[in-house]
Every structure is written in C-alpha cells, then in structure tokens.
C-alpha positions in Angstrom: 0.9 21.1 21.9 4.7 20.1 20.7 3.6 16.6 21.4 0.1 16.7 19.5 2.3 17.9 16.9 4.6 14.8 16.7 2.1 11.9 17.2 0.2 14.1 13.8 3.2 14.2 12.5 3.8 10.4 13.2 0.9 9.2 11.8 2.2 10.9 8.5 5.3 8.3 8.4 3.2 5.5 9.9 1.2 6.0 7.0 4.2 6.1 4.5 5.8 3.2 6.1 2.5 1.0 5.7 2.3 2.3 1.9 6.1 0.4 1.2 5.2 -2.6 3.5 2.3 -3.4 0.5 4.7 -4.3 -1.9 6.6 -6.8 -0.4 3.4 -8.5 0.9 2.2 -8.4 -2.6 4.3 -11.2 -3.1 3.1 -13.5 -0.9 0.0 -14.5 -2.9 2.7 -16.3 -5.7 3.8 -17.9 -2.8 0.9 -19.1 -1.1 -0.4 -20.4 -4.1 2.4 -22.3 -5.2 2.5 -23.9 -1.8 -1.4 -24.9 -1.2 -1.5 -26.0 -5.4 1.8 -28.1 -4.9 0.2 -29.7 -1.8 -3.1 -30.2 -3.4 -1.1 -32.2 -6.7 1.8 -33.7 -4.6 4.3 -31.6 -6.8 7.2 -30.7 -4.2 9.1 -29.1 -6.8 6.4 -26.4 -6.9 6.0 -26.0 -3.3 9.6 -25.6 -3.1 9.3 -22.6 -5.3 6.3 -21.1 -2.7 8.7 -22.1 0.1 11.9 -20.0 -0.5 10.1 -17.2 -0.8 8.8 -17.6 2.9 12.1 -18.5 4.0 14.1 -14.9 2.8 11.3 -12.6 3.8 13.6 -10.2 5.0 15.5 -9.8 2.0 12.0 -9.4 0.3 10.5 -6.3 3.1 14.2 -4.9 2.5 13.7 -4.4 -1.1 10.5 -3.7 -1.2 9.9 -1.5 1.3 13.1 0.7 -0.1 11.2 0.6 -3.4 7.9 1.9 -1.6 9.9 4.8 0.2 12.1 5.9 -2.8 9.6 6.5 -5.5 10.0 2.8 -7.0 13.9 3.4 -7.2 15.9 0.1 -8.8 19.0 2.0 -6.9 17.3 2.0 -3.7 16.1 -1.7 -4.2 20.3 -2.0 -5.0 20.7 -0.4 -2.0 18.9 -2.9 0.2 20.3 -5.6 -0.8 23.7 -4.5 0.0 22.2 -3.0 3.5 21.2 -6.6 4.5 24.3 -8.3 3.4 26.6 -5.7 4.9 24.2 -5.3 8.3 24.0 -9.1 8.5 28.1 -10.2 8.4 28.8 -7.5 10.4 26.4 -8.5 13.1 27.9 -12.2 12.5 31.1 -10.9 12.9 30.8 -8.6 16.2 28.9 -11.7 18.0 30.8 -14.7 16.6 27.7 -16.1 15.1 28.6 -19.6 13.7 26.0 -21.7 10.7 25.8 -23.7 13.6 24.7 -21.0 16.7 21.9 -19.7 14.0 20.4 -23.8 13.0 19.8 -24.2 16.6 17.4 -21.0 16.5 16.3 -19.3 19.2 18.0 -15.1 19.0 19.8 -16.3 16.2 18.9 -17.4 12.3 20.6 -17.7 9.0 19.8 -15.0 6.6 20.5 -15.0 2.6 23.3 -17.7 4.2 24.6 -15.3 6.5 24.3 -16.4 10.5 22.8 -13.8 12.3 20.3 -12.3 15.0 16.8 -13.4 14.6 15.0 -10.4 13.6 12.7 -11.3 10.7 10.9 -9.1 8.7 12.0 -6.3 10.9 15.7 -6.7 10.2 14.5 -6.2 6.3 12.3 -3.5 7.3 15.2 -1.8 9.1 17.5 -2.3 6.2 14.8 -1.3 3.2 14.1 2.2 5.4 18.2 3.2 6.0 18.1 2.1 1.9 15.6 4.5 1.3 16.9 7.3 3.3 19.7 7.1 1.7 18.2 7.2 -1.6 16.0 10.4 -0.8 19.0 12.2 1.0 21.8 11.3 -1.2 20.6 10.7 -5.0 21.2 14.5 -5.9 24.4 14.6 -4.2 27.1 16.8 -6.6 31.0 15.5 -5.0 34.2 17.1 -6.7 34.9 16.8 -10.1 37.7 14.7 -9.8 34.9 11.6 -7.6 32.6 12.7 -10.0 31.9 9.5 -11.0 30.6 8.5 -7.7 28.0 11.8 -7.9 24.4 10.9 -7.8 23.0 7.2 -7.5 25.8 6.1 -7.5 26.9 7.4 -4.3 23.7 5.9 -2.8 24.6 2.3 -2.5 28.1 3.5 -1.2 26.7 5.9 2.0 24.2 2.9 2.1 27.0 0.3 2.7 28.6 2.5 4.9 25.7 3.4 7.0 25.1 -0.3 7.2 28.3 -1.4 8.2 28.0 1.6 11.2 24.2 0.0 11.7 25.7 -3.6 12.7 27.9 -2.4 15.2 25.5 -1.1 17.2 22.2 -3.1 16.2 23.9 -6.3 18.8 23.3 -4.0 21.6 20.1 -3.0 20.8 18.3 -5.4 19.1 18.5 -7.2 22.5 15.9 -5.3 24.2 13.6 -4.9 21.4 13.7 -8.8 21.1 13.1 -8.7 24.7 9.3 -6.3 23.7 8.6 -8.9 21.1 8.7 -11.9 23.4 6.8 -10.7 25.9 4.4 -9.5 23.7 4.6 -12.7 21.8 4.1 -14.5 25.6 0.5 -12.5 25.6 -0.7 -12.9 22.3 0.0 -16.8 22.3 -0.9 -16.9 26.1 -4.0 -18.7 27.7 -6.4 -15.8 26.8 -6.0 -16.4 22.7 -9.9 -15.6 22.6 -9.5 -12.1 23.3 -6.0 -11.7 21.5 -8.2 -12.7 18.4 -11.0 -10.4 19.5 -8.5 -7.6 19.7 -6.4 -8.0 16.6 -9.5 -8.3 14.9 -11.2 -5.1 16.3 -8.2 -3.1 15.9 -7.2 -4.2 12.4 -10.7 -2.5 11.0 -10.9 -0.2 13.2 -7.5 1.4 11.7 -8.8 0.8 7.9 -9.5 4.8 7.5 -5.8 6.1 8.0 -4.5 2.8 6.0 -2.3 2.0 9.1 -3.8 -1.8 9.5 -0.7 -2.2 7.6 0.9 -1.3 10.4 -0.6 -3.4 13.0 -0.8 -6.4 11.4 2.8 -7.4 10.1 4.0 -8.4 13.4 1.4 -11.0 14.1 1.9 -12.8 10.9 5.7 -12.5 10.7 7.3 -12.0 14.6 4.8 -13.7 17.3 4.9 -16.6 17.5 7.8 -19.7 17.6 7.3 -23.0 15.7 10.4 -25.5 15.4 10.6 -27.1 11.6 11.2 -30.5 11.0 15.0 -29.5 10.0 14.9 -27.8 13.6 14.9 -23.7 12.2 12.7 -21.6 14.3 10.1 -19.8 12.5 7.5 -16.7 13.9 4.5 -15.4 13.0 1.0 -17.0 12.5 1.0 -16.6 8.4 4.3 -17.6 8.1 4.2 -20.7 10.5 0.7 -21.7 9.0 2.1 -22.5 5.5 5.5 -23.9 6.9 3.2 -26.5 8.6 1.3 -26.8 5.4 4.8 -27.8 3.4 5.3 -29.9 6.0 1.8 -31.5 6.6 1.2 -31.1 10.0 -2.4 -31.7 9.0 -4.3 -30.0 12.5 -1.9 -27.0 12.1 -0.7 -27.0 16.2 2.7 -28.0 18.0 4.1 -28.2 20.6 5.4 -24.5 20.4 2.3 -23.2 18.4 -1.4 -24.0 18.7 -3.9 -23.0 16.1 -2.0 -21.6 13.2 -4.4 -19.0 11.1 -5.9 -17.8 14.6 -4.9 -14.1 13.1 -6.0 -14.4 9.5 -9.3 -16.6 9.1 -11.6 -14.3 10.5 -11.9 -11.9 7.7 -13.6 -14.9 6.1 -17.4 -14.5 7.3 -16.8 -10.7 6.4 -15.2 -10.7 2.9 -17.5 -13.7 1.4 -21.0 -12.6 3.7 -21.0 -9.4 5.9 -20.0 -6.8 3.8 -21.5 -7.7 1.0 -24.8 -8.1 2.7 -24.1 -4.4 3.4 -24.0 -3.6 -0.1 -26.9 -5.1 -0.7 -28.5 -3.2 2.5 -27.8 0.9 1.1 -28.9 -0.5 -2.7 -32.2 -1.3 -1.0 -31.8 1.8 0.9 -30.9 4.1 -2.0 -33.6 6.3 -3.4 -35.4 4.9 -6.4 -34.1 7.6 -9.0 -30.5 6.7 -7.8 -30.4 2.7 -7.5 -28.8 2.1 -11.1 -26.0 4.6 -9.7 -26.0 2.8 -6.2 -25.9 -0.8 -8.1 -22.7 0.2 -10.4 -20.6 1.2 -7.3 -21.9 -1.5 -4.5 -22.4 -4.5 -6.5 -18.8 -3.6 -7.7 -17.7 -3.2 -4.7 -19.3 -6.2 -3.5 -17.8 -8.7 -6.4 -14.1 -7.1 -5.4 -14.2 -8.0 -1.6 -16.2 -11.2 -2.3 -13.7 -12.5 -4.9 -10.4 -11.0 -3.9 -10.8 -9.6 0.3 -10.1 -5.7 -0.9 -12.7 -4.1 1.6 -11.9 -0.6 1.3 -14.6 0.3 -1.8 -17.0 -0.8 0.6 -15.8 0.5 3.4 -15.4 3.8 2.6 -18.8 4.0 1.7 -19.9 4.5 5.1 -17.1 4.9 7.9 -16.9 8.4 7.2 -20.9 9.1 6.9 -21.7 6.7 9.6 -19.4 6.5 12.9 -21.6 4.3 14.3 -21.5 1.4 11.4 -17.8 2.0 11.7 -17.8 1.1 15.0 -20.2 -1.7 14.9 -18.1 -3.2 11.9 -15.2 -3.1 14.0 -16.8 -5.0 16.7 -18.6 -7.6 14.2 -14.2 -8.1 13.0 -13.5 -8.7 16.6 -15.9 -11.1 17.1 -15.4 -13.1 13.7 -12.1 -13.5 14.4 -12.7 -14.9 18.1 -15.6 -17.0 17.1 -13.7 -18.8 14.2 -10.5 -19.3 16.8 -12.8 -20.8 19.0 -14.7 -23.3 16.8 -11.1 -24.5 15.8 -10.5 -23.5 12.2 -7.3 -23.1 10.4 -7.5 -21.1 7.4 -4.6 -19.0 6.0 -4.7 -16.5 3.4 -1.9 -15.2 1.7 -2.8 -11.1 0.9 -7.0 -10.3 1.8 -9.7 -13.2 2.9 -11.5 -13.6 -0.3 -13.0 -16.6 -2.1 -9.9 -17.0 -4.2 -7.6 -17.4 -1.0 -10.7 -19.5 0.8 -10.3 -21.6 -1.9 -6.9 -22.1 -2.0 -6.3 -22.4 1.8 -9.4 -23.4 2.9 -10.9 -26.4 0.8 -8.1 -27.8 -1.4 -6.2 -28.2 2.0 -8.7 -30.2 3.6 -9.1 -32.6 0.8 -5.8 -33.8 1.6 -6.9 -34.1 5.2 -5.6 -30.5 6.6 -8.0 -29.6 9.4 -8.5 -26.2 7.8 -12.5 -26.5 9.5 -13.3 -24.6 6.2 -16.9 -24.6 6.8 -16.9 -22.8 10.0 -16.3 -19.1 7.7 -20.2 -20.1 6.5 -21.5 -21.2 9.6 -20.3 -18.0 10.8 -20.5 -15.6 7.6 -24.5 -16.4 7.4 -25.7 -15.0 10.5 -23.5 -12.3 10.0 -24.9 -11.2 7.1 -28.0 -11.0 7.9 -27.1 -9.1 10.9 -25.5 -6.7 8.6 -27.8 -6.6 6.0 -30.7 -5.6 8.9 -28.5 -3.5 10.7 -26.8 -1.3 7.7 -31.0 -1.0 7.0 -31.9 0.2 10.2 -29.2 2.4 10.8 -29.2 4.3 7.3 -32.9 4.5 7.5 -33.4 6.3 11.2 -30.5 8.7 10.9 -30.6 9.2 6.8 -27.3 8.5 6.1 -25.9 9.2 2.9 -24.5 6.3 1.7 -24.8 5.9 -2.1 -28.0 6.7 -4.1 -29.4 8.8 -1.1 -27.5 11.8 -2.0 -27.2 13.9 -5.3 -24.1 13.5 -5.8 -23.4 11.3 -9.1 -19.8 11.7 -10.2 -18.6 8.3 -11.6 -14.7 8.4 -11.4 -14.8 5.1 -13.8 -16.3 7.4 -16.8 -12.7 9.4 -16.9 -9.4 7.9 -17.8 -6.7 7.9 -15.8 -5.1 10.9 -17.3 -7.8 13.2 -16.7 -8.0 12.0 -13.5 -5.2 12.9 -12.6 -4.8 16.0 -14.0 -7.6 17.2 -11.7 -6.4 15.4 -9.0 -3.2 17.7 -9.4 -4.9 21.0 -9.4 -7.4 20.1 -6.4 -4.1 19.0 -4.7 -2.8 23.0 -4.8 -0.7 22.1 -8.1 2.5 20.5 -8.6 4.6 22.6 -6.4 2.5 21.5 -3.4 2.9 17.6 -3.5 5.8 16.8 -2.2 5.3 12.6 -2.9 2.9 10.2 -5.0 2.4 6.4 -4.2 -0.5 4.4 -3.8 -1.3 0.8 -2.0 -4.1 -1.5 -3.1 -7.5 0.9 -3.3 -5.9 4.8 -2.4 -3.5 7.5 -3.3 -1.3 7.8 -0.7 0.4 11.9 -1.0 2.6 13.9 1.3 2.0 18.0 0.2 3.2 20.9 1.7 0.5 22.7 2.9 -2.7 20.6 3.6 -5.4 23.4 3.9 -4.9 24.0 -0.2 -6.3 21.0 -0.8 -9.8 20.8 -1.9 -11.1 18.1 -0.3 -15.1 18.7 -1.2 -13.4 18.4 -5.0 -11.8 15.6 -4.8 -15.3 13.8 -3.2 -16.7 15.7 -6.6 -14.4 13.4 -9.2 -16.0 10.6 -7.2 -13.4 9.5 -4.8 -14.7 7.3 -2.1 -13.2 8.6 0.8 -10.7 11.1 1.7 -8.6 11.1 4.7 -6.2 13.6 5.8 -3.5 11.9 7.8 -1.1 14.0 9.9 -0.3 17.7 8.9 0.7 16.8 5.0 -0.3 13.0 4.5 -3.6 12.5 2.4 -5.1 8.9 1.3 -7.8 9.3 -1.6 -9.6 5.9 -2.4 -10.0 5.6 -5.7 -10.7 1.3 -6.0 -7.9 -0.4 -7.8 -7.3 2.5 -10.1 -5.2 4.0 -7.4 -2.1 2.8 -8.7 -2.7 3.6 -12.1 -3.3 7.2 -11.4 -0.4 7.5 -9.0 1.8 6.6 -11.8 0.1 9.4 -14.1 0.5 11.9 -11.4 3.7 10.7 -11.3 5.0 11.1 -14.9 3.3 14.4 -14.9 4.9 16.6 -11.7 7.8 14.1 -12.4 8.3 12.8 -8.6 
C-alpha cells in the first residue's frame, strides 16, 4: 500500500514538474521562427538571434522551470541563474574542465561560457528545481534582527548559492551514471529499430495527454538523445534541437554521420493536428442530436480551428478520452503509427511548440523551397486517410455505444459566456475554498492545482461551469481544461486566495 501511495503521490510532482517545463518551451517558437524566416530570406543576422537561444537552453529550463515551481517568482528566476553559474564553475573546478576539454564535446560542454559536464536541459532543470525549493522553503524565513536584512527573499538566492556550490561537489560523481542511462537509452532510440522507437514515442506521448505528463516524456527526446557534431565541432543532442542546428547550417537532407533523420520525434503530429482530429470534430457534430448541434458546433469547430492552426489538441481531446476509453486508445495507436509511417517515408519536419499549420508552414514548406528535404507533403499523403479513418470511426463508435460526446447530452454550460472572474470565483468554492488549495498554475489548455484534501472537491461542478475534462492526479493534484483561458483564470484565482 506504502508504495501505491508514493507512485500517487509521484504523479502529483510529475505533474508539477511538467506544468514549469511549459514555460521555458514556450520560448522556443520565437526561436524557431527566427531560424526557418532567416533561412527562408538569407538574413543570418536573424537566425543568429533564433540560434543563441538553442544554444543556452539550460539557462533557459533553469529559469523557467524555477518560475513554474515558485508561483512566477522574479527571486526564484534570480535564483537560478546564480544556481547554474555557481553549479557550473564548481563542477569546472573539481574536474579541471578546460574551454578546450568542453569544444571537443563528448561528457563535456561550455555553458553561459563556463566549461563543464554535458548535461543539457537537465543540468538547467536540476538547477531551476533546487531554485525553486529554495524559494518555497526559504522566502518566509525571519533570521535575527541584527541579519535582518538578509530575512525573506533575500535569503533565497543566498541558501540557493550555497546549496549550489554543495550540489557541484557532488554532481561529478553522479552525473556519471546517469549520463551512462542516457546513452544507452540514446543507443536504443537511435538504434537500427528507429520504426518502432517512432511508434512508441508516438503512442506514449497521447496516451499520457490526460494526466498532462507528455510533458514529461517528451523533453528528453528532443533535447538529450541523440549526438550531432556542428560544423565548429560542439556536440549537440536531441532531435528538435539537432533539426534546427542543421537547418542554420544547411544540411539540406537533415542526417549525418552521427544523426539520421532529424524530426523523426516531432513530424508525426502532422497528419493528426491538420486532418485526424479534426475530422473527429466533424464526426460527434454529425453525431450530436439535432436540438444540440449549434452547441456541439461552437465547442468542436473551435476546437477544431485551435489544433488545426496552432497543434493544441487538448479541447479536442478531452472531449472524448474520458467518455470513450476505447477512442482514447485507438487515438493513441493512430499517434503511433503517424509517427512511424512519416519516419519511414523519410520526412523531416520540425516544429518548434505543437504540429500545427503555423509550424507546418514554417518548418515544412518555406524550408524546402530553399531545397531542405523536409518531404512536406508526406503529413497530407498521410493526414488524408487518416481522417477519414477517424471521421468513420469516431461515427461508428459514438453511435453503437452512445457516447456522450458534445450535443448528445443535456448538459449546456458554455464556460466562454462567463468572464474570467466569475469563473474563478466558482472555481474557488467548488475547489473546497481558499484554505484548501494549496497552489494555482496553469500550462497551455488546464488549471493545474495542488489542494489539501481532494474528496472536497466537487468534481460533477466543475464539469457544470463547462470545463472539458477533469482529472484528478495523485492524492492532491487536479488538472481542469478550460482551452486557453486556463492561464487567465489561474492568474484570477491567484490574485484572489493570494498564492
């Protein structure tokens, strides 16, 4: 029971962790745009600008994940950055690390200019969590009168530097062995079998949509597995990170010797953003009953323009995963087999956040018109027949077991008729009240809340104010979808119980 107890309990923090993670890859859109739009007008000062912020990603998942852990803190974002300077010279220090031991790559890289271990995003990660820790534990602190200047904040970035400094001691000794996981895994997911490693990541990435920990899953594909040596000689891992490396470049067929088939772990969201799901939004509006279609139309065709423009699947998703295990399951397959099927007929499209038309624009055509092999027309060769097989299948399978997707049931709350304010205040109470939530964030489409008791929650309510979904994660983690309001209304909620 003890260890039921912890994996619950784990799945909380996953959670947490993958809310912080969205900020800092939130960025990369700027970036990715700046690269493929300099490429596309031969302006290298502009790719440049998309380039550097590739090149510190760590310092980026530092600060923003310490921001996305301590309630949008600027002192835990201070905090970070002195964690990664102070974790980084001492690890230089303890293992000799010369500018020149960290060029060569290999276990070793320069970060913000310091030589160092090679640890990527996860260095930052580690750094932005021990930043936010801090924050959380120390930010109240009362010291004597006569340090009272030091009370508070401003004693954060101090324990933080501290910490740190203790944290590169022993991180040589460590890191070592999980470097050691990450290879290996890294040998597997690049190894001769990259069909089913695309299958996989694909079929796991949906299937972990309804607890939001894709967030989780994902991150080391793009930014750890992986090794591709740049023209200056730096090593570089991780499929998204590589891909537009090669695209500043212009390694126009997007392999190497030490990396084939860049965008093997991104492109095969294609065929579902711009053709499968919203085929199945067009599938329930058929399906809905006729008093309820001009409901069903305002939330699916919605829905539909969102993940057809921009790749945010959730106001879809949620529409049936929870009322339909078996179209949850069967979309999860469909993602595995999209993103084999576009591996194996050799595209190489990136995207930079979610596999909408904007980024299939942007990575997909404009690079080929400068001769990339991005294989951009492989997503429609693929997306068609995918759609249809959705749109018959979401049909069928609403139709012979009546489920309730929307405009088959009575429900008709529209959460778009109330403002964010009211919103929230009813959020609050069906939450237990103030005194019961214990945190308020949100990612792209859902609240993301810790409380202290769970079974005070009123989860039939929250469906009520028309919240998509709502999906208790661990004993005292709860994700409400609310579209891209979510962030809006975690910002009331916060002003109003003041966390």
């Amino acid at each position: 029971m003890s260890l039921i107890s912890g994996f619950v309990k784990s799945l909380s923090k996953l959670s947490m962790i993958g809310r912080a993670l969205m900020l800092p890859i939130s960025l990369l859109p700027a970036a990715g745009l700046l690269l493929a739009f300099g490429d596309k007008f031969h302006l290298p000062l502009m790719m440049n600008a998309g380039g550097v912020i590739f090149d510190n990603l760590p310092m980026l998942f530092a600060i923003g994940s310490a921001v996305g852990l301590a309630s949008e803190s600027g002192i835990a974002a201070l905090s970070a950055a002195v964690s990664v300077f102070v974790t980084n010279i001492t690890i230089s220090t303890v293992l000799s690390i010369t500018p020149e031991m960290a060029s060569q790559g290999g276990k070793y890289a320069m970060v913000v200019g310091i030589p160092t271990l090679q640890m990527g995003v996860f260095g930052g990660l580690i750094c932005g969590i021990l930043a936010a820790w801090c924050y959380n534990r120390f930010h109240t602190m009362q010291l004597p009168e006569f340090l009272g200047f030091f009370s508070g904040k401003r004693f954060v970035a101090i324990a933080t530097a501290f910490l740190s400094f203790l944290m590169g001691l022993l991180l040589p000794y460590v890191w070592q062995h999980i470097q050691a996981g990450i290879d290996a895994l890294s040998v597997v997911v690049n190894g001769d079998n990259q069909a089913a490693s695309t299958f996989i990541f694909g079929l796991v990435e949906r299937a972990l949509i309804p607890l939001g920990l894709h967030h989780i899953w994902y991150p080391s594909f793009w930014y750890s597995f992986g090794d591709y040596t740049t023209q200056a000689g730096q090593v570089i891992h991780g499929d998204q990170t590589i891909w537009f490396k090669m695209l500043e470049e212009g390694v126009k067929s997007f392999s190497s010797d030490t990396y084939q088939n860049a965008g093997k772990f991104m492109q095969g969201e294609f065929p579902l953003m711009l053709f499968a799901l919203p085929a199945a939004c067009l599938a329930m509006y058929h399906e809905a009953h006729t008093k309820n279609k001009k409901i069903a139309a305002g939330i699916l065709f919605s829905a539909a323009l969102t993940c057809f423009l921009t790749g945010i699947t959730e106001p879809v998703e949620f529409t049936f995963i929870f009322v339909a295990p078996i179209l949850y399951v069967f979309n999860a397959i469909m993602a595995g087999l999209a993103y084999m099927t576009m591996y194996l007929l050799h595209a190489h499209i990136a995207k930079s956040f979610s596999a909408g038309f904007i980024d299939y624009l942007s990575f997909g055509i404009l690079p080929s018109f400068n001769g990339y092999k991005t294989n951009f027309l492989n997503a429609i060769i693929i997306g068609i027949p995918m759609g249809l097989i959705y749109y018959f299948t979401f049909r069928f399978v609403i139709r012979r077991f009546d489920v309730k997707t929307p405009g088959r049931t009575e429900v008709t709350a529209n959460a778009d008729e109330k403002s964010d304010s009211e919103l929230a205040t009813e959020i609050i109470t069906l939450l237990g009240g103030a005194h019961n939530i214990d945190s308020v964030g949100s990612c792209i489409t859902r609240l993301r809340l810790e409380v202290a008791k769970s079974e005070v929650v009123d989860r039939d309510g929250l469906n009520g104010l028309g919240a998509r979904g709502v999906v208790f994660v661990g004993d005292n983690g709860i994700q409400v979808i609310f579209g891209a309001r979510a962030q809006f209304i975690a910002q009331t909620m916060s002003t109003m119980i003041g966390k």
